[in-house]
Biopython code that builds the backbone (N, CA, C, O; Angstrom):
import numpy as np
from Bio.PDB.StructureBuilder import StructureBuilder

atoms = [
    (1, "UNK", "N", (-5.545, 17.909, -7.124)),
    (1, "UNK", "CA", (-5.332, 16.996, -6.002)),
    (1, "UNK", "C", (-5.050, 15.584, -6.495)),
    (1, "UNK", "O", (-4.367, 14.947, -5.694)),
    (2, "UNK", "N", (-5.371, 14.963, -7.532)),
    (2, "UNK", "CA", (-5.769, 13.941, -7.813)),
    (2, "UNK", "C", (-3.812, 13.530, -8.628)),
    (2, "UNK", "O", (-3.160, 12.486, -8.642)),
    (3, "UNK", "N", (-3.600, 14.517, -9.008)),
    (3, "UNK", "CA", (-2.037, 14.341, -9.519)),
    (3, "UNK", "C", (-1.537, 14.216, -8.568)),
    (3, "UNK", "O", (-0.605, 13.421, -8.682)),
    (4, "UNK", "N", (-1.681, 14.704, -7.320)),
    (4, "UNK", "CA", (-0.735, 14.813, -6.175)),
    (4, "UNK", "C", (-0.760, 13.627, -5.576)),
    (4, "UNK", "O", (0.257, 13.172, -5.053)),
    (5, "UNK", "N", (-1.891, 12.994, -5.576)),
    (5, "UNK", "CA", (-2.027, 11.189, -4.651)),
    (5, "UNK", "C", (-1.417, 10.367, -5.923)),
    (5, "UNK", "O", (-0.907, 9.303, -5.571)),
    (6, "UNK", "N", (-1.362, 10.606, -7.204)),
    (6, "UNK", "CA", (-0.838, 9.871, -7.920)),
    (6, "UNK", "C", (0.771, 9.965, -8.146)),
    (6, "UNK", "O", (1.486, 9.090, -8.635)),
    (7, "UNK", "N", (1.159, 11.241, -7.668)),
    (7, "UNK", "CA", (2.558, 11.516, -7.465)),
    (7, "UNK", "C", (3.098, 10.715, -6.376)),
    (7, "UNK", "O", (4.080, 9.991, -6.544)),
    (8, "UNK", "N", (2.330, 10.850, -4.982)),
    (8, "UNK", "CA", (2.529, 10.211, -3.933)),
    (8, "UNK", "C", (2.300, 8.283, -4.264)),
    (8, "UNK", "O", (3.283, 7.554, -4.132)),
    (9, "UNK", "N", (1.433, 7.906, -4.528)),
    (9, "UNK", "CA", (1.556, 6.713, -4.976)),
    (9, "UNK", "C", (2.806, 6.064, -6.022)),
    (9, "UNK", "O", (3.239, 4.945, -5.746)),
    (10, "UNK", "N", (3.260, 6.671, -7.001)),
    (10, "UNK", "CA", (4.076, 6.375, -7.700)),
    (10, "UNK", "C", (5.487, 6.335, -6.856)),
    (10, "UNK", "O", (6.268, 5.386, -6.788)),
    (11, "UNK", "N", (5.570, 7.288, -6.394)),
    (11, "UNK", "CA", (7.196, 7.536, -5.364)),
    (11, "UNK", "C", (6.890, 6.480, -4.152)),
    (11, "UNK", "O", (7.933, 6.182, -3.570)),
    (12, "UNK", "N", (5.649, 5.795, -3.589)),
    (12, "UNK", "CA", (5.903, 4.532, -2.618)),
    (12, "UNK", "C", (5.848, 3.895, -4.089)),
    (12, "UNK", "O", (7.018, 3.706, -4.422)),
    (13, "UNK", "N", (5.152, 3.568, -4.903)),
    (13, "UNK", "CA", (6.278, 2.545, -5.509)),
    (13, "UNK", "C", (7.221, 1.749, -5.811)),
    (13, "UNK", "O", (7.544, 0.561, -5.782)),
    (14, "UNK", "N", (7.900, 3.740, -6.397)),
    (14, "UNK", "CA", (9.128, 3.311, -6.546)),
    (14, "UNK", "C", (10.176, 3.164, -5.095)),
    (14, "UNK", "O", (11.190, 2.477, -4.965)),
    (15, "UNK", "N", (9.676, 3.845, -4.356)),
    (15, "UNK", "CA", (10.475, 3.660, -2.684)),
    (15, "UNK", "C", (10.282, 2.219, -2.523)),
    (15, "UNK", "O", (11.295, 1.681, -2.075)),
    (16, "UNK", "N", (9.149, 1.289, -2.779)),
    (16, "UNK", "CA", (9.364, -0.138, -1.801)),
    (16, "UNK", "C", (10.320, -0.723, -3.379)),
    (16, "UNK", "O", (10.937, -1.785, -3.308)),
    (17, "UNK", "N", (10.328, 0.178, -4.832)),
    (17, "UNK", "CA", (11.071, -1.720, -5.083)),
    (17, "UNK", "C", (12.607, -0.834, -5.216)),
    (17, "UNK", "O", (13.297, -1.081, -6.204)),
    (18, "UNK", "N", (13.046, 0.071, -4.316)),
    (18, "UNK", "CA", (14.338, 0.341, -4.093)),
    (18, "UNK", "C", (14.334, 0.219, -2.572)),
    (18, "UNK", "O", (15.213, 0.876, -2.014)),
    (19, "UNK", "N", (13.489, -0.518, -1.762)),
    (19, "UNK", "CA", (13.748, -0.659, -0.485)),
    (19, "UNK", "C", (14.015, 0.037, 0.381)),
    (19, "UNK", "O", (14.806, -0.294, 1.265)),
    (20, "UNK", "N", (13.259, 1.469, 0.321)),
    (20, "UNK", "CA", (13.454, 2.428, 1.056)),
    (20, "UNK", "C", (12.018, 2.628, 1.752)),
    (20, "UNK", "O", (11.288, 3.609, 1.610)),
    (21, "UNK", "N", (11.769, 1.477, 2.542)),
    (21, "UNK", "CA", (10.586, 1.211, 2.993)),
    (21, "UNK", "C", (10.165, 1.991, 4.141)),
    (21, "UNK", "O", (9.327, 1.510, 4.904)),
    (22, "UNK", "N", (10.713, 3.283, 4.372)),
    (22, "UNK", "CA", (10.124, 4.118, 5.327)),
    (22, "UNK", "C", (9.522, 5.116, 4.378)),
    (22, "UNK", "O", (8.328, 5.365, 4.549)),
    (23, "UNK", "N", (10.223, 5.790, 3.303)),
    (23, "UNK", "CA", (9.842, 6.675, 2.090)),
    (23, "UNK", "C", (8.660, 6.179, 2.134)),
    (23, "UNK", "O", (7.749, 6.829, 2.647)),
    (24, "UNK", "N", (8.425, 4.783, 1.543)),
    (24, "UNK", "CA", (6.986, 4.019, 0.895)),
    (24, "UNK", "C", (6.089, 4.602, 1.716)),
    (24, "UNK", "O", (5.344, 5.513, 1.354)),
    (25, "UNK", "N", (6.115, 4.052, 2.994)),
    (25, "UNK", "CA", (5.533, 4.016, 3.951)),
    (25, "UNK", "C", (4.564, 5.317, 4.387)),
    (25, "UNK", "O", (3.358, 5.423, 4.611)),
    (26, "UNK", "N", (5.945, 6.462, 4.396)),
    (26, "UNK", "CA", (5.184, 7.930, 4.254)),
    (26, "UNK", "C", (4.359, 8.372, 3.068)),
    (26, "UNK", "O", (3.358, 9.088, 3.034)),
    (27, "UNK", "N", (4.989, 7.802, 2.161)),
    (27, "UNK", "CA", (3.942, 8.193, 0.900)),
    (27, "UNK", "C", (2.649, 8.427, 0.843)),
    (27, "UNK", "O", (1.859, 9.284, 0.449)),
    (28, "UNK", "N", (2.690, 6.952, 1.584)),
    (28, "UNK", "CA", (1.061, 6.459, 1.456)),
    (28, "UNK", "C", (0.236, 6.835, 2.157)),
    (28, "UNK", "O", (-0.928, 7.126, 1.883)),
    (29, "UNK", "N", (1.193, 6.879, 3.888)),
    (29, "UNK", "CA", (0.177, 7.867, 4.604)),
    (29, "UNK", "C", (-0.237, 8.959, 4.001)),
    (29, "UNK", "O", (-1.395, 9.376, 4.003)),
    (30, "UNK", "N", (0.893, 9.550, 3.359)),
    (30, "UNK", "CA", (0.095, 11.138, 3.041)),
    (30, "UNK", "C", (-0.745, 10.844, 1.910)),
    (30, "UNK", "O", (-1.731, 11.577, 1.832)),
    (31, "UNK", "N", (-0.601, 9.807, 0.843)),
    (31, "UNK", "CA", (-1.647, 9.943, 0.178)),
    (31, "UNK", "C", (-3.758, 9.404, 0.632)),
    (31, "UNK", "O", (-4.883, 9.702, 0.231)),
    (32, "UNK", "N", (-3.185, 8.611, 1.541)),
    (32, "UNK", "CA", (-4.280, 7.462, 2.477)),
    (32, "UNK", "C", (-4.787, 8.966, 3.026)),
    (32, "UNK", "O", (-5.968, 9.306, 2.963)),
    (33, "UNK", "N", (-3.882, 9.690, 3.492)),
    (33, "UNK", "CA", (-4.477, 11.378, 3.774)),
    (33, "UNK", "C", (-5.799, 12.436, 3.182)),
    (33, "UNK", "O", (-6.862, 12.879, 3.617)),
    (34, "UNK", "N", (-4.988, 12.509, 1.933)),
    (34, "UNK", "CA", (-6.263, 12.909, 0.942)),
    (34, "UNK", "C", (-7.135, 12.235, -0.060)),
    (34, "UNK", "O", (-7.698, 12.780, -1.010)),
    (35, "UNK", "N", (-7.181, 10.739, 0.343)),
    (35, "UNK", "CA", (-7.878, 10.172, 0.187)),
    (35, "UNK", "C", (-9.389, 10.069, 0.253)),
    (35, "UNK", "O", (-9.500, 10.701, 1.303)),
    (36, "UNK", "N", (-10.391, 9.818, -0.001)),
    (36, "UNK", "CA", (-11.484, 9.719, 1.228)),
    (36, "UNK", "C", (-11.761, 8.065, 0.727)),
    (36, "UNK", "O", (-11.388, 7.196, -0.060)),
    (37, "UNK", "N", (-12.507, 8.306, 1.592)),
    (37, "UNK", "CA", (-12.887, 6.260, 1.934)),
    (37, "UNK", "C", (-13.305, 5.670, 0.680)),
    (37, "UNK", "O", (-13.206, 4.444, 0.651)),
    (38, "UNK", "N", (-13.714, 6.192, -0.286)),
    (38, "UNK", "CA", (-14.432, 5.190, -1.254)),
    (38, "UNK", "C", (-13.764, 5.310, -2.679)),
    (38, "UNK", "O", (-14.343, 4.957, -3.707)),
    (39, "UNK", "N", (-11.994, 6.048, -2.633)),
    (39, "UNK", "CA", (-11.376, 6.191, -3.559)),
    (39, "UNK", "C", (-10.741, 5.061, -4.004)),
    (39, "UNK", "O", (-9.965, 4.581, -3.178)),
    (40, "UNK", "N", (-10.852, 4.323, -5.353)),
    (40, "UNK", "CA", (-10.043, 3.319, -5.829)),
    (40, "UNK", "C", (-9.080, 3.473, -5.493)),
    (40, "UNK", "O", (-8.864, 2.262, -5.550)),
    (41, "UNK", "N", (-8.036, 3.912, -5.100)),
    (41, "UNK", "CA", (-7.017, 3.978, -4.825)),
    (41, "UNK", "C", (-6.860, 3.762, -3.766)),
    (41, "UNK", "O", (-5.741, 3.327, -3.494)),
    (42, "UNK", "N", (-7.934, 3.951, -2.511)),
    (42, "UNK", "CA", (-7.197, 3.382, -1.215)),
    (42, "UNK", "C", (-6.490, 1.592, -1.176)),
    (42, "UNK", "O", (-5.616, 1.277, -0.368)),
    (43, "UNK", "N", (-6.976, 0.780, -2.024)),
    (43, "UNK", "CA", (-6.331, -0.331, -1.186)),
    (43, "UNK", "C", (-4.984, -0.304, -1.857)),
    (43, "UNK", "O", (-3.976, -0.530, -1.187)),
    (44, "UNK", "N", (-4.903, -0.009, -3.296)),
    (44, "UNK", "CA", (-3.759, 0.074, -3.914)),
    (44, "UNK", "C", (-2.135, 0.906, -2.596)),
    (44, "UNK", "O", (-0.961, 0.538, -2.569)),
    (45, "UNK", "N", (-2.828, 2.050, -1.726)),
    (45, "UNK", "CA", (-1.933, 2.527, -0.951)),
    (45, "UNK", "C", (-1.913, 1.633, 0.476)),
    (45, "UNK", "O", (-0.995, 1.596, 1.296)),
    (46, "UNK", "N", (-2.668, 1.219, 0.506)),
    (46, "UNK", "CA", (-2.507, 0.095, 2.045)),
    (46, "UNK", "C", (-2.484, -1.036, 1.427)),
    (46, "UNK", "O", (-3.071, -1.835, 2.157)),
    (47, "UNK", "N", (-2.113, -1.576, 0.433)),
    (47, "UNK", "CA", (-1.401, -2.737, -0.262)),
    (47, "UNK", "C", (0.516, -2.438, -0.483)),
    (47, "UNK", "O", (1.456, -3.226, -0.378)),
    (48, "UNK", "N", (0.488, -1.462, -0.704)),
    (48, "UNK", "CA", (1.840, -0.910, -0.985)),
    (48, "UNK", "C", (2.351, -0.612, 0.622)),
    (48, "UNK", "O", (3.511, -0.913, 0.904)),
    (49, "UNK", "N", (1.440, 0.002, 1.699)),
    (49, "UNK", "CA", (1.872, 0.345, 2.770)),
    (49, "UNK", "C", (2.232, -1.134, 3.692)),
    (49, "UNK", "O", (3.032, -1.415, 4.584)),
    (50, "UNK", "N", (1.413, -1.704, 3.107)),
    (50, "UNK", "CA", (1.419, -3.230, 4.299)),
    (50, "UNK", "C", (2.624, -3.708, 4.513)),
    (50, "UNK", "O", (3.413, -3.674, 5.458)),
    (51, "UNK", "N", (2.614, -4.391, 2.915)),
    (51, "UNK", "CA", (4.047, -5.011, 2.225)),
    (51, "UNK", "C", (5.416, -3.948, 2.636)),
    (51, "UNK", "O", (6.470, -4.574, 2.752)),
    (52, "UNK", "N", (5.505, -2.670, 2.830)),
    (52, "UNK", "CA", (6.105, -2.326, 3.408)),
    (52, "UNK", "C", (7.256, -2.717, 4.323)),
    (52, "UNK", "O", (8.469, -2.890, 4.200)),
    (53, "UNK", "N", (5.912, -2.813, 5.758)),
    (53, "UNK", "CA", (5.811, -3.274, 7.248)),
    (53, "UNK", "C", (6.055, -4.233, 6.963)),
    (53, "UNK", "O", (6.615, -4.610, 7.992)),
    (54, "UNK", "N", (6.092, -5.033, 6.315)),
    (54, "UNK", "CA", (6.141, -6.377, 6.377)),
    (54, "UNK", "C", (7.387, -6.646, 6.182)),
    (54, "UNK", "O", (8.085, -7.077, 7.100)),
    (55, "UNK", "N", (7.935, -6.395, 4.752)),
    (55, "UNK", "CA", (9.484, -6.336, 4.534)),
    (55, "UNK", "C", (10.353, -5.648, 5.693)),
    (55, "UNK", "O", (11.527, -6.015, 5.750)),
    (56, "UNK", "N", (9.916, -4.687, 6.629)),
    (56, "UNK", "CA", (10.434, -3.852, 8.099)),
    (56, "UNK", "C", (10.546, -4.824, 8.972)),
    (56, "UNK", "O", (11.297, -4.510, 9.895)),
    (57, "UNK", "N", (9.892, -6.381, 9.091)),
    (57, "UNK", "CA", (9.357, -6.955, 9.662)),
    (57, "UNK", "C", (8.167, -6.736, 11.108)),
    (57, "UNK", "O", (8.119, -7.244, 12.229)),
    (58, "UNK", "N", (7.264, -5.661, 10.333)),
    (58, "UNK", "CA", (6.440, -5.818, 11.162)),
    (58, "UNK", "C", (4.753, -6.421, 10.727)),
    (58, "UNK", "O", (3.920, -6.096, 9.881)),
    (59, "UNK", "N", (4.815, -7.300, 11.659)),
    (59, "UNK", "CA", (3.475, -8.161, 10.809)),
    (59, "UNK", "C", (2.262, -7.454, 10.559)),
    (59, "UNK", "O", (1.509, -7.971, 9.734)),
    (60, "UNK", "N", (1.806, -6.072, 11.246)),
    (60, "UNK", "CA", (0.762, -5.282, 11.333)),
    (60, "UNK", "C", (0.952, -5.061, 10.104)),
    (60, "UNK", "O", (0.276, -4.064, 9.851)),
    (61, "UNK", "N", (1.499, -5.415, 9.141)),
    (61, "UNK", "CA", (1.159, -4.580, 7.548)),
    (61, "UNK", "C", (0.472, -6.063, 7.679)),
    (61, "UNK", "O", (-0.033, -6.209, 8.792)),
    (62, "UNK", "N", (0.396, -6.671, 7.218)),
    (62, "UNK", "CA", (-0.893, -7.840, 6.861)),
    (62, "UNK", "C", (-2.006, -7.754, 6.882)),
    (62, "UNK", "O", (-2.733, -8.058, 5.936)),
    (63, "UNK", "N", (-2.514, -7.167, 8.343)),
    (63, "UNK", "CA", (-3.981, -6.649, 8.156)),
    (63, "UNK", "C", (-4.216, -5.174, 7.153)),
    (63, "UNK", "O", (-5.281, -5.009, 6.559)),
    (64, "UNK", "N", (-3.303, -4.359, 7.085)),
    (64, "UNK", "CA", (-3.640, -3.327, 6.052)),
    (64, "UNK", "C", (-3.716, -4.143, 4.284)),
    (64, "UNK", "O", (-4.398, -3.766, 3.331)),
    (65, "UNK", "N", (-2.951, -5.090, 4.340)),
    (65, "UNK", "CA", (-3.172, -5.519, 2.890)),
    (65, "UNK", "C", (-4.329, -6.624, 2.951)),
    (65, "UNK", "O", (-4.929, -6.933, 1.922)),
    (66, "UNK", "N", (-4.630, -7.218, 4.207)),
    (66, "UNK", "CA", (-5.733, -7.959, 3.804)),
    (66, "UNK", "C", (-7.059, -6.937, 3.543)),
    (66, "UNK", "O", (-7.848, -7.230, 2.644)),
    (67, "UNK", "N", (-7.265, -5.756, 4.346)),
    (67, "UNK", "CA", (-8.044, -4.198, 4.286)),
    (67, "UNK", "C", (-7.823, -4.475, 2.368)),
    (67, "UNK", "O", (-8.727, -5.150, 1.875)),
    (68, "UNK", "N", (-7.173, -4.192, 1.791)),
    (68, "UNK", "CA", (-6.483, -4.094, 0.392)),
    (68, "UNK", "C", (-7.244, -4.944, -0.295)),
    (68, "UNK", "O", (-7.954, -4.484, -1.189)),
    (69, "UNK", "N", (-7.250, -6.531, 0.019)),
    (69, "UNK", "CA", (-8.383, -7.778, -0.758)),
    (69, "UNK", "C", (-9.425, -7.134, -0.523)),
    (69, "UNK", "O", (-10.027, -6.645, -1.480)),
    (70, "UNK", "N", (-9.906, -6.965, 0.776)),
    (70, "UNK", "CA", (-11.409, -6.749, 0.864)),
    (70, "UNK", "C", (-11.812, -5.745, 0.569)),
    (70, "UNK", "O", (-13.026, -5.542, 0.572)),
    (71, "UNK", "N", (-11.012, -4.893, 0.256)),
    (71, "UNK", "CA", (-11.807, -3.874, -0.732)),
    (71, "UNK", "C", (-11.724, -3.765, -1.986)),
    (71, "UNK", "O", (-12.378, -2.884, -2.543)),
    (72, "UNK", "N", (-10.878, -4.659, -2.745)),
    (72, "UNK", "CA", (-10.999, -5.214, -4.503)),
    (72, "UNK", "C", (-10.457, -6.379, -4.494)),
    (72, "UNK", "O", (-9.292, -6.759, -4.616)),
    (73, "UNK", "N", (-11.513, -6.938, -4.324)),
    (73, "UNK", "CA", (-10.935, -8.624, -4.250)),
    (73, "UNK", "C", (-10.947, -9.230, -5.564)),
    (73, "UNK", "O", (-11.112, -10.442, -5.705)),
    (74, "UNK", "N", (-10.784, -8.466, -6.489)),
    (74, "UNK", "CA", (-10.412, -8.499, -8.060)),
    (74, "UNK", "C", (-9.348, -8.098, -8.466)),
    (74, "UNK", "O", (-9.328, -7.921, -9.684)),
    (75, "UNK", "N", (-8.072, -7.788, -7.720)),
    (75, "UNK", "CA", (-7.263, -7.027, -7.825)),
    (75, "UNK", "C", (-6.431, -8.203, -7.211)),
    (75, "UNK", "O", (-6.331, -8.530, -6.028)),
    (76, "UNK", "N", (-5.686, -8.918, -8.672)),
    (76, "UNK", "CA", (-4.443, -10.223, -8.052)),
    (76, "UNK", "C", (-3.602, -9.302, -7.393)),
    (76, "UNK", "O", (-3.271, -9.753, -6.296)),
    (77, "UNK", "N", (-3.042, -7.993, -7.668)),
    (77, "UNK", "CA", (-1.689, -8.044, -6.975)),
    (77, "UNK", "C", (-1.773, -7.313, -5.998)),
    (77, "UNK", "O", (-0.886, -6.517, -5.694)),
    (78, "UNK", "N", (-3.009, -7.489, -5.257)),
    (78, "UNK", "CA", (-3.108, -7.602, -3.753)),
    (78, "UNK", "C", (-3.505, -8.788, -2.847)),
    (78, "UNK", "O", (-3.634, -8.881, -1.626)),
    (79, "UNK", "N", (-3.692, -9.872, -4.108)),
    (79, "UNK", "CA", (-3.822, -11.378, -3.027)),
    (79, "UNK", "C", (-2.062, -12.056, -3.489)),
    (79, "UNK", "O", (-1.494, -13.090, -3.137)),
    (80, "UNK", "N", (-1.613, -10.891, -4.429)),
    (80, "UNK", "CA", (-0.306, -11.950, -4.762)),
    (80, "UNK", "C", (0.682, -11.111, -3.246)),
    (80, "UNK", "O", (1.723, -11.667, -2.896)),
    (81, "UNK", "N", (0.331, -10.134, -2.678)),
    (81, "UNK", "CA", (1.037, -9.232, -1.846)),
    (81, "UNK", "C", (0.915, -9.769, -0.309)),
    (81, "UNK", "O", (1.617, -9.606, 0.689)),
    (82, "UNK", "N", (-0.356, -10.519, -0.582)),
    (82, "UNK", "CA", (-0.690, -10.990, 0.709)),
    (82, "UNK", "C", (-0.530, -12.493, 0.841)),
    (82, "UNK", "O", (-0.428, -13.033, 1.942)),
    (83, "UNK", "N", (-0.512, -13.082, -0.179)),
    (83, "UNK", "CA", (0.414, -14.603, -0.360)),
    (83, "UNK", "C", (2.144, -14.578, 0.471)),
    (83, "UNK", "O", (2.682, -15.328, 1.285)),
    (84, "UNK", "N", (2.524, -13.485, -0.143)),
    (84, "UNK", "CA", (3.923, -13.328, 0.081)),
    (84, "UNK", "C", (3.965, -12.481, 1.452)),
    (84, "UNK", "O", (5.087, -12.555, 1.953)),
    (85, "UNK", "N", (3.262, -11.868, 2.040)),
    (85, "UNK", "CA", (3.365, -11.207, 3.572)),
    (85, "UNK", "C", (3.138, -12.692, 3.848)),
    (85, "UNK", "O", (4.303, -13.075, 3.958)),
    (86, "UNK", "N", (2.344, -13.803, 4.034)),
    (86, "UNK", "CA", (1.726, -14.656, 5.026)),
    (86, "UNK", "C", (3.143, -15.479, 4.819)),
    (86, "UNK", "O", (3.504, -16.192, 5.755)),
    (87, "UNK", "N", (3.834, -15.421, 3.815)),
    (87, "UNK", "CA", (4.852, -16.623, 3.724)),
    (87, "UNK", "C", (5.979, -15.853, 4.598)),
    (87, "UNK", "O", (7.055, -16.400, 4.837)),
]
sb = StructureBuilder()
sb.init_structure("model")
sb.init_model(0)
sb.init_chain("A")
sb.init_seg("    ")
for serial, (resi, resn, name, xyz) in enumerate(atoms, 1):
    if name == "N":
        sb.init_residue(resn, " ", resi, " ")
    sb.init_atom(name, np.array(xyz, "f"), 0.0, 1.0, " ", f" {name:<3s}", serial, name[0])
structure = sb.get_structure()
């Protein structure tokens, strides 16, 4: 299972920096899917999902990447993700 959310994470990846921001988008749901709540990896996929929405222009990705700080607020390139949604 654990290859499979990392498969899915890698392909939104690479989907948002080829701008195929609906791909991303699904990715993550399905990986945010088999997720469970206390996996390092969730904010990394609602950091990637936000920025998304955001580039879609929809502002509701902001609160999924601010979700993203507050759950590793040690993790710059989810306050550098959310610098650039707020701008």
């Amino acid at each position: 299972m654990s290859d499979a959310i990392e498969a899915l994470l890698n392909s939104a990846t690479d989907a948002l920096r080829q701008r195929r921001l609906d791909q991303c988008i699904t990715d993550c749901e399905q990986a945010l899917s088999l997720l469970s709540s206390t996996d390092r990896r969730v904010p990394e996929a609602l950091s990637l999902m936000g920025t998304a929405k955001v580039q879609m222009g929809n502002r509701a990705g902001i609160a999924e990447i601010q979700k993203a700080v507050s759950l590793d607020p040690q993790e710059p390139q989810f306050h550098m993700a959310l610098g650039q949604a707020l701008l």
